[in-house]
C-alpha positions in Angstrom: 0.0 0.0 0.0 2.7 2.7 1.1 4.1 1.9 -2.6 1.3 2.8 -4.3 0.8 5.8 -2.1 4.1 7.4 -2.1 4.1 8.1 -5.9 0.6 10.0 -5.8 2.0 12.2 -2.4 4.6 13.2 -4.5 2.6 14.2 -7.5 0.2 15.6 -5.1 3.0 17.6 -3.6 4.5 18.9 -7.0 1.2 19.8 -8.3 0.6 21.9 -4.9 4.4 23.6 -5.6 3.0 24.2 -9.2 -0.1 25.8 -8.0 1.8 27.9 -5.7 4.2 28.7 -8.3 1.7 29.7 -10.9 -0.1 31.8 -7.8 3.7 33.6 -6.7 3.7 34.5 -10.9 0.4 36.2 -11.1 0.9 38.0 -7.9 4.1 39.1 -9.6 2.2 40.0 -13.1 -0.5 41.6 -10.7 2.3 43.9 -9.0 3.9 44.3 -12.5 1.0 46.0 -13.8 -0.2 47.6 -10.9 3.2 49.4 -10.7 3.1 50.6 -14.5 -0.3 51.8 -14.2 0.4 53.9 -11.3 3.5 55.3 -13.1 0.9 55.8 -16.2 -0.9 57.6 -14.0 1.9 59.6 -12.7 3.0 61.1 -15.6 -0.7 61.8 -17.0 -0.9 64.0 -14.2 3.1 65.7 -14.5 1.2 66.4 -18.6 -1.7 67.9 -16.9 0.3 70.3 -14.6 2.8 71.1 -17.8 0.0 71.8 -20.0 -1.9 74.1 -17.0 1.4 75.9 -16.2 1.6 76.9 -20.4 -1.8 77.8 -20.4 -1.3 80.4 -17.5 2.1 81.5 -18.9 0.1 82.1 -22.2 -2.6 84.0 -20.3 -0.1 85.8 -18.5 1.8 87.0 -21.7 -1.7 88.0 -23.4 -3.0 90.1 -20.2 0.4 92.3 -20.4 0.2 92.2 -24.5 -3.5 93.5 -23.9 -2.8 95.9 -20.3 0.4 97.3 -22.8 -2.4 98.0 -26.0 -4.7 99.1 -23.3 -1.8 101.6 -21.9 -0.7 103.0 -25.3 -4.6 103.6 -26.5 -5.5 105.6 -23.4 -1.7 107.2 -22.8 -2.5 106.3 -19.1 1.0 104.0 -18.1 1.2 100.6 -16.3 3.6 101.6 -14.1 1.6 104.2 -12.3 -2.2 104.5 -12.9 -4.4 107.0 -11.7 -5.5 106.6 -8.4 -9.2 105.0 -9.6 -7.8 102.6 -11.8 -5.6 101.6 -9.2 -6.7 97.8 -8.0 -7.4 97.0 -4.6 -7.9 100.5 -3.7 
């Protein structure tokens, strides 16, 4: 009897280290992608901020392109308005 029952233990034992195996890999996989979809992720968001911080450098540069058109058509500088154009005041 053990004769015939020592073979299938060990079959039974290598297909339970091949389960576990096949488990460890897709763990690993699992990780794998995990990790790469975070970094996706990462730098979607590093684009996002890059692409808001040109968009308020543009606005900037076109509110002193239209505050310097605005200055030259009234003769009133940018450097020292009158006191009721002033903001904040």
């Amino acid at each position: 009897m053990q004769n015939i029952l020592s073979p299938l233990m060990l079959m039974l034992q290598q297909s339970q280290d091949c389960a576990e195996e096949r488990d460890s890999m897709q763990r690993l996989q699992d990780n794998e992608r995990q990790m790469l979809m975070h970094e996706r992720e990462e730098e979607q968001c590093l684009c996002e901020t890059q692409i808001r911080a040109e968009e308020r450098r543009r606005n900037d540069q076109i509110n002193m392109y239209m505050m310097a058109m605005l200055s030259k058509m009234t003769g009133v500088p940018l450097d020292d308005p009158p006191a009721d154009l002033r903001m904040g005041e």
